[in-house]
C-alpha positions in Angstrom: 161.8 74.8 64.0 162.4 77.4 61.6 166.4 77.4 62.7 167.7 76.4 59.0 166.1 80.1 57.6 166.9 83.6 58.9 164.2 86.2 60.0 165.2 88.0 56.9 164.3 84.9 54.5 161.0 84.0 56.3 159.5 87.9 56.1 160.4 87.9 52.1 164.2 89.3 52.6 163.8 93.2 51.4 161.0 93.0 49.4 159.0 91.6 52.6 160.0 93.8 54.8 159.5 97.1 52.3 156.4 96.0 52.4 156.6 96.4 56.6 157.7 99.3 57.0 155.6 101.2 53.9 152.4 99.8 55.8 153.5 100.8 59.4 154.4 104.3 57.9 151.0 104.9 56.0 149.5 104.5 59.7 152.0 106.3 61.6 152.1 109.5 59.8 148.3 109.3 59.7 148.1 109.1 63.4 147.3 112.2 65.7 149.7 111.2 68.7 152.6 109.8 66.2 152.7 112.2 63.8 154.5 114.9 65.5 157.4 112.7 66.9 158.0 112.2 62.7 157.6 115.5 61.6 160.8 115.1 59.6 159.8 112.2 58.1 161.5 111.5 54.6 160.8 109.1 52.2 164.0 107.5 52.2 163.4 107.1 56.1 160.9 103.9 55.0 163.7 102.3 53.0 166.4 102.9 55.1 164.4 101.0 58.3 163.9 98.4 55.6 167.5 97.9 55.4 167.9 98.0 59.1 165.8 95.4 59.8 167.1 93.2 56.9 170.2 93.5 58.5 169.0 92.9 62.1 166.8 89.9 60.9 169.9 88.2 59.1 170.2 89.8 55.4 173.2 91.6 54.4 174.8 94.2 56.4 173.8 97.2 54.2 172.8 99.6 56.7 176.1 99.4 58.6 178.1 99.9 55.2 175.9 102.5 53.8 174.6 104.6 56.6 176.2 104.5 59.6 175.4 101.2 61.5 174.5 101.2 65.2 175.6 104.6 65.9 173.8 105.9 63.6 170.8 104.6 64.2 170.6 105.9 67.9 171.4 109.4 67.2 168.6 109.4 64.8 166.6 109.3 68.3 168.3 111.5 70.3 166.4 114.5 71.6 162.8 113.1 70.0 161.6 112.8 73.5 159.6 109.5 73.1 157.2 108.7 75.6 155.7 105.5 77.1 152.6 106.2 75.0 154.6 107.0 72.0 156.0 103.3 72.4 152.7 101.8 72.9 150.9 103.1 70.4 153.7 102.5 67.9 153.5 99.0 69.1 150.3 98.6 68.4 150.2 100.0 64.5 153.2 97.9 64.3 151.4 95.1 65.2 148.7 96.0 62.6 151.3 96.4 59.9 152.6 92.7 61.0 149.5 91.1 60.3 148.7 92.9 56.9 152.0 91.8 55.6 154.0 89.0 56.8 153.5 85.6 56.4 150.7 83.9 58.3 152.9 81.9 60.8 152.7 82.8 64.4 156.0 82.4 65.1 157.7 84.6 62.8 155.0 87.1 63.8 156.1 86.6 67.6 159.7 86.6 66.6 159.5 89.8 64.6 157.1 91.5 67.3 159.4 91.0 70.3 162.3 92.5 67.9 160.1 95.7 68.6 159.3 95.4 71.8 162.8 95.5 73.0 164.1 98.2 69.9 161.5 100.3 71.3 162.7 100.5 74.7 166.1 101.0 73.6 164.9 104.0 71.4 162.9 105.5 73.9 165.5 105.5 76.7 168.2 107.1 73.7 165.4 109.6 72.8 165.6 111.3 76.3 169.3 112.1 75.7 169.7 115.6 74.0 171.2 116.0 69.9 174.7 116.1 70.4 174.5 113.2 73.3 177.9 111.3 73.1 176.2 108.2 73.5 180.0 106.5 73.2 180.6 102.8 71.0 177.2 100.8 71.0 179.2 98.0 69.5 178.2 96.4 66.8 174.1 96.5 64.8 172.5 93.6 67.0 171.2 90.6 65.0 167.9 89.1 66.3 166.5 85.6 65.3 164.3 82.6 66.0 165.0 82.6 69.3 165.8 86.6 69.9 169.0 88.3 70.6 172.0 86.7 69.2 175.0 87.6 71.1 177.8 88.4 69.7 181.2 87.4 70.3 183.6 90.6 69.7 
């Protein structure tokens, strides 16, 4: 069991997971039905998910000192309208992205993986919701691990 290392350590802490997210990008904004749901697309957008996910995977909590936390995050996905197809094929270049760059162990893959799978879901229900949705207190940025959702206590 891989219990005595976060998520965060096992993908390469920041370094890994800039590797992630610059590899899933490079496909996403190079794909016809993607493309258009990131039509604002930044640069800074790649590093900021990095720091997201290094604080979801168990790294330091950067992204909810710096840049708005949970909140934050689901406004960014309000009013982008993502569909079921959206999801899927994002899933799927995601999955591509997995395998170029993290560590060859299936169960950090898996781990990671469902981490998207149910993000996703979250983002695409959010993304119905209008800019300017009051989406009220989503409590605080989940944390994910080796085996999924930690709860927390608050």
């Amino acid at each position: 069991m891989n219990a005595e290392r976060t998520l965060f350590e096992a993908v390469g802490g920041l370094d890994g997971l800039c590797r992630l997210s610059n590899a899933f990008y490079e496909g996403v904004l190079a794909d016809e039905l993607l493309a258009p749901v990131f039509a604002n697309f930044t640069v800074t957008h790649v590093d900021h998910v990095a720091l997201w996910l290094a604080e979801i995977f168990g790294g330091p909590a950067t992204f909810s000192a710096e840049l708005g936390g949970h909140q934050a995050l689901l406004n960014s996905h309000l009013g982008l309208r993502i569909t079921e197809e959206h999801r899927a094929r994002w899933l799927e270049l995601m999955s591509d992205a997995i395998e170029q760059t993290l560590p060859a162990e299936p169960q950090l893959r898996r781990q990671v993986f469902d981490y998207f799978e149910w993000g996703t879901a979250i983002a695409r229900e959010v993304s119905q919701d209008p800019v300017g949705t009051d989406l009220g207190t989503p409590g605080p940025t989940p944390r994910w691990g080796w085996q999924g959702l930690i709860k927390h206590q608050t």
